[in-house]
C-alpha angles and dihedrals in degrees: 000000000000126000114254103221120206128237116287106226106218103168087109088063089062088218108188140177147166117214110169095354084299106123113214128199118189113227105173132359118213115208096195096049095028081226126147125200110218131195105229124217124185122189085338103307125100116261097182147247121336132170117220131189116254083236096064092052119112107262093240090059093045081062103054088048111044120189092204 
C-alpha cells in the first residue's frame, strides 16, 4: 500500500504570484492530490481560501516548490 504524505507547509516561504491581476499567495501544498491551497487577494483585500491544481501554477513557482 502507498504511503499517504502529509501536506508540505510552505507560508514561511512567502510564495507568491499574479495571474490576471489576481495576487496569489501559497499556503500548503498536498502530494497526493498535487493541490495546492492559495490565499486570494483582489485588489488588495483578502478574498479567501482556494485550492488550485499543481498543474495551473506559474512554471517558475512549480519550480520553487517541487513535488518530487
Amino acid at each position: 500500500m502507498a504511503k499517504n504524505k502529509k501536506s508540505i507547509e510552505l507560508t514561511d516561504k512567502e510564495i507568491s504570484f499574479v495571474l490576471e491581476k489576481v495576487s496569489y499567495n501559497i499556503i500548503r501544498f498536498y502530494p497526493t492530490k498535487m493541490t495546492v491551497d492559495v490565499m486570494v487577494f483582489e485588489n488588495g483585500v483578502k478574498e479567501g481560501l482556494k485550492s488550485l491544481p499543481f498543474a495551473h501554477l506559474p512554471k517558475e513557482i512549480k519550480k520553487i516548490i517541487k513535488p518530487n
